[in-house]
C-alpha positions as CSV (number, residue, x, y, z in Angstrom):
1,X,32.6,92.6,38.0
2,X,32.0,89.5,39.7
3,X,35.8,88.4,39.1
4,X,36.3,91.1,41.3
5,X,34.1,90.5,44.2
6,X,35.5,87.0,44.5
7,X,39.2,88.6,44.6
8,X,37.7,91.0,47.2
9,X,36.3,88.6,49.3
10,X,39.6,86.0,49.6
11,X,41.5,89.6,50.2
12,X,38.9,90.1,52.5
13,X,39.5,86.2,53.9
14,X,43.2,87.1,54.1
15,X,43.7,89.8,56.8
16,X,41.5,87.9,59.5
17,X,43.6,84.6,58.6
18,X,46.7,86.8,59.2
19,X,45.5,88.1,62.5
20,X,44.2,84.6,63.4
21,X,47.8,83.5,63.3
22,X,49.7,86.3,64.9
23,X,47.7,86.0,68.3
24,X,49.8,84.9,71.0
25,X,49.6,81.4,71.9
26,X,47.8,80.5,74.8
27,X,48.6,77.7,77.4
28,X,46.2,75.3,75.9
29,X,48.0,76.0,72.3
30,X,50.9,74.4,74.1
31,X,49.0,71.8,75.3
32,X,48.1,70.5,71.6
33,X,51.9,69.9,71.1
34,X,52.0,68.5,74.5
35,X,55.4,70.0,75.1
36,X,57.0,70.1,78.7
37,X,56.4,73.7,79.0
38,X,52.7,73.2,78.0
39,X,52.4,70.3,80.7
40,X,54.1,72.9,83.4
41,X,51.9,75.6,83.1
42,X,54.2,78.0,81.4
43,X,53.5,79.7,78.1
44,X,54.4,77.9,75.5
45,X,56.6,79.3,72.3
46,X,55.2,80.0,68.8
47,X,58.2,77.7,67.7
48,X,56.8,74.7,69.6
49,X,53.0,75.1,69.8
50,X,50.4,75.2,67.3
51,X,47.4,77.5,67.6
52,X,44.4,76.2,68.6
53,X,41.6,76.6,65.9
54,X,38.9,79.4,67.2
55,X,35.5,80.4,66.3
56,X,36.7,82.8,64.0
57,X,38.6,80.4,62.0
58,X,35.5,77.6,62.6
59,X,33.7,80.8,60.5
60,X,36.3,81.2,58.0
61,X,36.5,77.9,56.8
62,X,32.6,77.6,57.1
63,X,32.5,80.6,54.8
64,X,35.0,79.2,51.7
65,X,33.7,75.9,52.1
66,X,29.9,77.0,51.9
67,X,30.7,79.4,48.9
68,X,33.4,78.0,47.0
69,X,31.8,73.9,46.9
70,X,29.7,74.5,44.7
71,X,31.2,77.4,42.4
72,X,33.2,76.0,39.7
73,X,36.5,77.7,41.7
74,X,37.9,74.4,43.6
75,X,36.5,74.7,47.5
76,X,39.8,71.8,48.0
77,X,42.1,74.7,46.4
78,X,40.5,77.6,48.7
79,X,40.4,75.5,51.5
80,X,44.4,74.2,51.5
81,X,45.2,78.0,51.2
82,X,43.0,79.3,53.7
83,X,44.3,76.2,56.2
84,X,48.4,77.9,55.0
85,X,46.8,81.2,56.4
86,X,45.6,80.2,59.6
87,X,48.1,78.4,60.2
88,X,46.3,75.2,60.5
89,X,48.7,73.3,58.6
90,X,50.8,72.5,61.9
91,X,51.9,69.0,62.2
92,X,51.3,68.8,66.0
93,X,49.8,65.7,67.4
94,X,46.1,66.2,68.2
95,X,44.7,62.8,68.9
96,X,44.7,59.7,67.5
97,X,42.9,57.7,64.5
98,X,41.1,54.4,65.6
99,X,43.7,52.2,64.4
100,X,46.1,54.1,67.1
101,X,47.7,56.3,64.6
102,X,48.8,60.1,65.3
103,X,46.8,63.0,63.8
104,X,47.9,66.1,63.5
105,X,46.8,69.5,63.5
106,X,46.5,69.7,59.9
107,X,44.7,66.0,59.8
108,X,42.4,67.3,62.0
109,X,41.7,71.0,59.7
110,X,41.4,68.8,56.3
111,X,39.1,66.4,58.4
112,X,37.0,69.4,59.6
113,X,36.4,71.1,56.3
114,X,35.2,67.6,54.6
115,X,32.6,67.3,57.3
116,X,31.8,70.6,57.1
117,X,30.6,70.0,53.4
118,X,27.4,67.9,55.1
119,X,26.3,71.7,55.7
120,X,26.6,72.9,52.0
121,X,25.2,69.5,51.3
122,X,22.2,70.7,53.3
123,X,21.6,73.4,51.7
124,X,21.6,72.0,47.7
125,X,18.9,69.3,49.7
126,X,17.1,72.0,50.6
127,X,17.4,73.9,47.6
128,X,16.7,71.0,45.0
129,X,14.1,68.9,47.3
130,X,11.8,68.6,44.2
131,X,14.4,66.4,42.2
132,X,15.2,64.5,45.4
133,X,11.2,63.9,45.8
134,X,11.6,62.8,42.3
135,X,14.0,60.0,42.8
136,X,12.3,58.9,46.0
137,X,9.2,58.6,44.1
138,X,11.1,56.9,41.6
139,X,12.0,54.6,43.5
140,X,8.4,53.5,45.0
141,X,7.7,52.9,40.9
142,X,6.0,56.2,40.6
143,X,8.2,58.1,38.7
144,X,9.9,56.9,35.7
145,X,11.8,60.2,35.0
146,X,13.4,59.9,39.2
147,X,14.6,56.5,38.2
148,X,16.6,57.4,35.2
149,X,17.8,60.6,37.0
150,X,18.9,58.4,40.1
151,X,20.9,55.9,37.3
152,X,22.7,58.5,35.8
153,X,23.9,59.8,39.4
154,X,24.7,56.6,40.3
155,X,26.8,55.8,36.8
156,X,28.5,59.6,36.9
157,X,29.9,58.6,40.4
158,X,31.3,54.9,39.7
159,X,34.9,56.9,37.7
160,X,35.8,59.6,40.1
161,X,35.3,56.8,42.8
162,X,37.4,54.1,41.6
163,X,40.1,56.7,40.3
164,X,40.3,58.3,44.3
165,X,40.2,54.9,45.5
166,X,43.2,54.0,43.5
167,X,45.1,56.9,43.6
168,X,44.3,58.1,47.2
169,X,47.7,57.6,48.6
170,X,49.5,59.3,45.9
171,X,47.0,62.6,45.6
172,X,47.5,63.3,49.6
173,X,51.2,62.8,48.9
174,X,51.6,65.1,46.2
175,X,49.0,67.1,45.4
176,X,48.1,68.8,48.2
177,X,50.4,71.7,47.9
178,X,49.9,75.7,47.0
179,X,51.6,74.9,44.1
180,X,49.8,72.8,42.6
181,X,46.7,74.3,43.2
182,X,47.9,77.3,41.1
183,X,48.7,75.0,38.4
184,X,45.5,73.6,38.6
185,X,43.6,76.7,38.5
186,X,45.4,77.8,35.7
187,X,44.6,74.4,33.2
188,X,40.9,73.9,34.7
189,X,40.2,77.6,33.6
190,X,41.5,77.2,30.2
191,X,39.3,73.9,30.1
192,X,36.6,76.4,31.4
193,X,37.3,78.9,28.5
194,X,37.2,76.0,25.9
195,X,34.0,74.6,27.1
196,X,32.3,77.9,26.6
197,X,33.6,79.0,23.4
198,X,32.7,75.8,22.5
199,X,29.0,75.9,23.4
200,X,28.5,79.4,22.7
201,X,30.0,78.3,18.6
202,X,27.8,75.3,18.8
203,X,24.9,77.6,19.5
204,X,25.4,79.9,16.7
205,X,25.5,77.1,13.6
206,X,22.4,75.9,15.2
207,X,20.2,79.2,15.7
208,X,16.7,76.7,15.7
209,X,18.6,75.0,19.2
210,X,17.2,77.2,21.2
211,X,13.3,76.2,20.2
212,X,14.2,72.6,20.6
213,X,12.9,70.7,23.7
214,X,15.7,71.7,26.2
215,X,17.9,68.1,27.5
216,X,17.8,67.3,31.0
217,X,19.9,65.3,33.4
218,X,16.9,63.2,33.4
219,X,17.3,62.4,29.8
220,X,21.2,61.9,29.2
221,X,22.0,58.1,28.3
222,X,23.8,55.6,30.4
223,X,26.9,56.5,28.1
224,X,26.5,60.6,28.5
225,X,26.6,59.7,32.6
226,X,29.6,57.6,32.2
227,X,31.4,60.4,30.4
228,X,30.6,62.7,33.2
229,X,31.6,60.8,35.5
230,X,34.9,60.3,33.5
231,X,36.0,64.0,33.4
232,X,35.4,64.2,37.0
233,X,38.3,62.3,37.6
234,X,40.4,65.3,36.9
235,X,38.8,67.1,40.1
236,X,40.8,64.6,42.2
237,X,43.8,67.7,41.5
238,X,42.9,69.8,43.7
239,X,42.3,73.5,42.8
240,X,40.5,71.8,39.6
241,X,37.4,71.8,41.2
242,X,34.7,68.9,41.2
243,X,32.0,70.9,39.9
244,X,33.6,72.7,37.5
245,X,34.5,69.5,35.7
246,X,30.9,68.0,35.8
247,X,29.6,71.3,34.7
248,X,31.9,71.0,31.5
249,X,31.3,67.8,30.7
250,X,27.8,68.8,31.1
251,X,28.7,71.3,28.4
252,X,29.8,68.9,25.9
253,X,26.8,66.3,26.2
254,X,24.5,68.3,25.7
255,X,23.2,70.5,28.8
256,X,22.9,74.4,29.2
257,X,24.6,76.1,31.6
258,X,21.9,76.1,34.2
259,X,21.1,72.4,33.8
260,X,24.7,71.3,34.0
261,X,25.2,73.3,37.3
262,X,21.8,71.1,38.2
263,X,23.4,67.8,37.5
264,X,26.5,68.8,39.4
265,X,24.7,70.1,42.7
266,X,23.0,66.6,42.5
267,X,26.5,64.7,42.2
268,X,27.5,66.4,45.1
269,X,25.3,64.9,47.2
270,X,26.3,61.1,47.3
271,X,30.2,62.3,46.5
272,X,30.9,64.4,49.0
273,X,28.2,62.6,51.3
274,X,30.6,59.6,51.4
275,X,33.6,61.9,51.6
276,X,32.0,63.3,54.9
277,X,31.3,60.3,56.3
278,X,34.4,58.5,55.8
279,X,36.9,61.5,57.2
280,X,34.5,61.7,60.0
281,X,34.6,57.8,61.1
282,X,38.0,58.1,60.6
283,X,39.6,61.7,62.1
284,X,36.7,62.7,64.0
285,X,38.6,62.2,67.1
286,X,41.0,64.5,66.2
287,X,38.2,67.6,64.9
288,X,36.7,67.5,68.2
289,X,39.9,67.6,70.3
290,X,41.2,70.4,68.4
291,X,38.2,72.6,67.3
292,X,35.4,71.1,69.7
293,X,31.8,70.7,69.5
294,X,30.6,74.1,69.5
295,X,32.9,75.0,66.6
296,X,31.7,72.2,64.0
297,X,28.6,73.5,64.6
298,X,29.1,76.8,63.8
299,X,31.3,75.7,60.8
300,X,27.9,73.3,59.4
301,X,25.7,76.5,59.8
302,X,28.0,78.9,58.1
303,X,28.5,76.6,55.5
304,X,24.7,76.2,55.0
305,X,24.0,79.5,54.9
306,X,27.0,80.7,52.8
307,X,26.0,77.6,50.2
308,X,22.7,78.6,49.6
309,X,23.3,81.9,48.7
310,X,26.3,81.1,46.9
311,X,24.4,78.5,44.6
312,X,21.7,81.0,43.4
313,X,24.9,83.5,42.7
314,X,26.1,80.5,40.6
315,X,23.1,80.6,38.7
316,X,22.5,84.1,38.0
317,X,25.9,84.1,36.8
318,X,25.8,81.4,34.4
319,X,22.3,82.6,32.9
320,X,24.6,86.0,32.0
321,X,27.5,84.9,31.5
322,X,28.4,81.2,31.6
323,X,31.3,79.9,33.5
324,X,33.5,82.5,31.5
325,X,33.5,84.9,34.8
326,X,34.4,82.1,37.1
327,X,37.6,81.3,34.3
328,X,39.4,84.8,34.9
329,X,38.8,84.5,38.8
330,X,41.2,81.4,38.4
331,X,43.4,82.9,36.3
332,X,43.2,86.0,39.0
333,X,43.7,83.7,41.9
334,X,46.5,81.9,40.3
335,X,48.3,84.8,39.8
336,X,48.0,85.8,42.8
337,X,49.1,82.4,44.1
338,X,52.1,82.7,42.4
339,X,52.9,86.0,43.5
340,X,52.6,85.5,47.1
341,X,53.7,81.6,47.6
342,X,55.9,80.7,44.8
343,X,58.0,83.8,44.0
């Protein structure tokens, strides 16, 4: 059932794209591309001008972003195809990056929904302050368990860092494609089916498991981190989805379903923190002259908002069901990927 209130809602997501991107274009569409017609006054083309992002599609993207980070269903994934269907993926020059490099409309839509993410980022602060309190008191030497917990963040973040530091140039260059989000949903929810066939078999040799003293992010070793950290990498595909990956990993060292989930709200924080940050310093010129002020805002709050009620979703899900449900919506998706963009 809940595979197919996530199909209903990107169906749902689908039709308002559409009729985002069949609206005449407007004079100041024209004036993004900064085509003589635009500069004249006349109305520009839908050949030469590329639509100016609205409220409604400030609210779109605030919407995937806020409910898909943090589900293990890629938010990059629904984000590059939601971008395709309001047609945000224009390569019209919006502004310029510091270093006096163009940015186009499509810079400027990828650079909106990372900063975005500081809204669902919000929202897991607000959600999980009592583990956050428990590092910061860690840190002031009065909580041993906050300290260990803030290490094993720390470690779980060092691989996916490095890899995306190494590999930036070629991800953007190649990756970044429909296709290759399908393909990516596709092997990331076999992973997903794996993982839980896995834990659910591991569970039924050892029936006295459930009795034991549960494990905790707060407990895993330096090593257990690492290995997290390591099977994130493969997130840096998008449509594999970042939490997905820590979640299984999770899986495999030792965590149930719930605590996994736990761990990877908390990696989310300094990950796509930095993420935010960085795409902000560098393209925020270019959000601001195409979507404006009024429209980030709007875009933070949704996202908020969407996150935290798609985060307690996630685990009332994954106390029924595991991440099971959230493997056949990928394989749905894909499919429907394929259907529509490939063939």
């Amino acid at each position: 059932m809940h595979c197919f209130l996530f199909i209903g809602l990107f169906l749902l997501l689908g039709p308002l794209a559409a009729e985002a991107t069949t609206s005449a274009p407007s004079p100041k569409e024209a004036a993004v591309t900064g085509t003589p017609a635009a500069i004249a006054g006349t109305p520009a083309t839908a050949a030469t001008s590329a639509p100016v992002p609205s409220m409604g599609d400030a609210v779109i993207l605030g919407l995937v972003e806020g409910i898909t980070e943090f589900l293990p269903v890629s938010s990059t994934g629904h984000l590059i195809i939601t971008n395709h269907l309001l047609g945000l993926d224009s390569s019209a020059i919006v502004a310029h990056d510091r270093k006096g490099r163009p940015l186009t409309l499509k810079d400027a839509a990828d650079t909106f929904t990372v900063v975005i993410q500081v809204g669902a980022i919000a929202a897991i602060a607000v959600l999980y302050w009592s583990q956050l309190s428990r590092i910061i008191a860690g840190l002031a030497g009065r909580e041993p368990a906050g300290l260990r917990l803030l290490r094993n963040l720390v470690l779980a973040c060092i691989p996916p860092v490095v890899t995306a530091l190494a590999f930036k140039g070629f991800i953007k260059a190649h990756l970044f494609s429909v296709p290759t989000v399908a393909g990516a949903l596709l092997v990331g929810s076999g992973l997903m089916l794996y993982a839980e066939g896995w834990r659910r078999r591991a569970a039924a040799k050892s029936p006295g498991a459930a009795s034991e003293p549960e494990l905790l992010p707060t407990d895993l070793s330096p090593l257990q981190a690492l290995m997290i950290g390591g099977v994130q990498c493969l997130a840096l595909w998008p449509g594999m989805s970042r939490s997905m990956t820590a979640m299984v990993a999770g899986y495999f060292v030792g965590l149930r379903p719930v605590r996994a989930a736990e761990f990877s709200f908390l990696l989310g924080l300094p990950l796509l923190g930095a993420a935010a940050a960085k795409d902000a310093l560098d393209g925020g010129g270019a959000v601001i002259a195409s979507f404006g002020w009024v429209n980030v805002l709007i875009g933070l709050a949704v996202a908020f908002l969407s996150a935290s009620l798609a985060v307690r979703f996630l685990i009332a899900v994954l106390n029924k069901h595991g991440l099971s449900a959230f493997a056949w919506y990928r394989i749905a998706l894909a499919a429907v990927l394929g259907f529509v963009f490939i063939f």
